[in-house]
C-alpha positions as CSV (number, residue, x, y, z in Angstrom):
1,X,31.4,-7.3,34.8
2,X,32.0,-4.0,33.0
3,X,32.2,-5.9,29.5
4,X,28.9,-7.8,30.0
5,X,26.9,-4.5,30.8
6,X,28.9,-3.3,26.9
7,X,27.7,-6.2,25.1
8,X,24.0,-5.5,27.0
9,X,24.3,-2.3,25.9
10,X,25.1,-3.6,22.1
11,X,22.5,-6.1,22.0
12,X,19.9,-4.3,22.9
13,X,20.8,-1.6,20.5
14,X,21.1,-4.3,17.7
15,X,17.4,-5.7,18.6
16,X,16.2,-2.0,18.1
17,X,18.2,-1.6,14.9
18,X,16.1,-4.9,13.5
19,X,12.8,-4.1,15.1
20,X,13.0,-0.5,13.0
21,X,14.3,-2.2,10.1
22,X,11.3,-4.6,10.4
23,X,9.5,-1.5,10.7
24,X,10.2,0.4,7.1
25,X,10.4,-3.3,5.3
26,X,6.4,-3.9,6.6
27,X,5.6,-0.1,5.7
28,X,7.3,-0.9,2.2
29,X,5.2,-3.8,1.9
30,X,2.0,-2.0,2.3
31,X,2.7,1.0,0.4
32,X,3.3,-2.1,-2.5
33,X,0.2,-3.7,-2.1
34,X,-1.6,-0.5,-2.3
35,X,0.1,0.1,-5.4
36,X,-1.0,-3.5,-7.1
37,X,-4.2,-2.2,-6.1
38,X,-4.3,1.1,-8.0
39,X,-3.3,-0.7,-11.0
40,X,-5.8,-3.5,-10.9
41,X,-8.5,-0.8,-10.0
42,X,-7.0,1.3,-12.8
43,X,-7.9,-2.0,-15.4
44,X,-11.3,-2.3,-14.3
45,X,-11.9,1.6,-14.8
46,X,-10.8,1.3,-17.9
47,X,-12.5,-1.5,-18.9
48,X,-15.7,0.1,-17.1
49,X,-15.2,3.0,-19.3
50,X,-15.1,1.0,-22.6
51,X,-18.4,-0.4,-21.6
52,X,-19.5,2.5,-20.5
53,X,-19.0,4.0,-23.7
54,X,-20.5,1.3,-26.1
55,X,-23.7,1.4,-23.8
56,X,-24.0,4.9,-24.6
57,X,-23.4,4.2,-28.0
58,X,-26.1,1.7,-28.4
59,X,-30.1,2.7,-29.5
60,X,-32.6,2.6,-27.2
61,X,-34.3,-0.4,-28.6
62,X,-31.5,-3.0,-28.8
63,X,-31.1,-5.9,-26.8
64,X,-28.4,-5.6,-23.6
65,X,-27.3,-9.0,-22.1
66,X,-25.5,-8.9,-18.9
67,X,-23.5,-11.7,-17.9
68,X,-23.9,-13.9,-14.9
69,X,-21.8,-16.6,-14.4
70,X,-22.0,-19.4,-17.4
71,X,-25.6,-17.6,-18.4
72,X,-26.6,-14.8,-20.7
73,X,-30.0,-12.5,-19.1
74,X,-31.5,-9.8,-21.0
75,X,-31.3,-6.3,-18.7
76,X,-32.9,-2.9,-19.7
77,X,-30.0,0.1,-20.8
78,X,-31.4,2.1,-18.1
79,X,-30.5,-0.8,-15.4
80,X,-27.2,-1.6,-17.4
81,X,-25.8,2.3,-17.5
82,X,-26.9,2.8,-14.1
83,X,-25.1,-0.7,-12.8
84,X,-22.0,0.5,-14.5
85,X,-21.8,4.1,-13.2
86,X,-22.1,2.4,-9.7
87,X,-19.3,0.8,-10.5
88,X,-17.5,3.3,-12.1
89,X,-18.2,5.3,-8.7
90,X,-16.9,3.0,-6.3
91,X,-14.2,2.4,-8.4
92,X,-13.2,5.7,-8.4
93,X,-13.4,6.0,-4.5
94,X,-11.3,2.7,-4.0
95,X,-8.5,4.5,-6.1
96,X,-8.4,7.3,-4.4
97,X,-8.5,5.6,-1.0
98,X,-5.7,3.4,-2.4
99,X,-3.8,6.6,-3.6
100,X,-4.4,7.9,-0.5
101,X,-2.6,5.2,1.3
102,X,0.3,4.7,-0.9
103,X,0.5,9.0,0.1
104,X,0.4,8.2,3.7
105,X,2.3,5.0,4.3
106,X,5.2,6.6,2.2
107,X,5.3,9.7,4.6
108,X,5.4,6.9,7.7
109,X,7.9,5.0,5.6
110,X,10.1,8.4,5.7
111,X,9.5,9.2,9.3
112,X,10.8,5.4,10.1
113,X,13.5,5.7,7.9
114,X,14.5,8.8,9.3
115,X,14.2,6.8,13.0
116,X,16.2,4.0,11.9
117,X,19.2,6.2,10.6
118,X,19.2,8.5,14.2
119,X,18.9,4.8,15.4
120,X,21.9,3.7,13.7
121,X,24.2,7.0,14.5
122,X,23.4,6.6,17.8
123,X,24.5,3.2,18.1
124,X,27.5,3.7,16.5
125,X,28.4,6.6,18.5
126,X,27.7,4.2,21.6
127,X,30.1,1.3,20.2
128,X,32.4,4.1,19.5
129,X,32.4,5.4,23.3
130,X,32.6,1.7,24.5
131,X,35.4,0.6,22.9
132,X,36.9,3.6,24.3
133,X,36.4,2.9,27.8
134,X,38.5,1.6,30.0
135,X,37.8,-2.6,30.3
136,X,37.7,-4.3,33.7
């Protein structure tokens, strides 16, 4: 009887050992895929910036296309630069939002790390304590 209430004991310990693992490897995940983000996001600024750049470079009086799909339409510079500072903008907030997550997941990711080592102590101090008691 004793030695099925021990291996209880163990199993259920082992299922809470997996569950926090699962814990850090999601947390991992989504600290990753915020980090893909920022550097796609990061591309696009740049890229933004470039354009940004030659738009402010360019004379009042010459022609800006903007591209839509397979076709070519003529657009003001006023339109254009404002269109691309939007863009720029909410670029802008995306990264830091994204930054912002990669900040926070990474402290959960330590707090569940930290959970799944005291996790792990204790159940080795609990094997440890069973397989010194007496069997029956």
């Amino acid at each position: 009887m004793v030695a099925n209430d021990y291996q209880y004991i163990l199993q259920n310990m082992q299922k809470e050992l997996e569950v926090q693992a699962e814990k850090v490897g999601n947390l991992t995940k989504e600290r990753d895929n915020a980090g893909k983000q920022i550097g796609a996001i990061e591309a696009q600024l740049s890229e933004t910036k470039v354009v940004l750049d030659e738009l402010e470079i360019v004379g009042e009086d010459a022609t800006i296309y903007k591209l839509l799909g397979p076709v070519l339409v003529k657009q003001d510079k006023e339109l254009a630069l404002q269109t691309i500072n939007n863009r720029k903008s909410h670029m802008e907030t995306e990264l830091k939002r994204c930054s912002q997550t990669v900040n926070d997941v990474g402290k959960k990711i330590t707090k569940e790390q930290d959970n799944l080592r005291d996790l792990h102590m204790k159940s080795q101090h609990v094997k440890q304590a069973l397989m010194g008691a007496p069997q029956q």
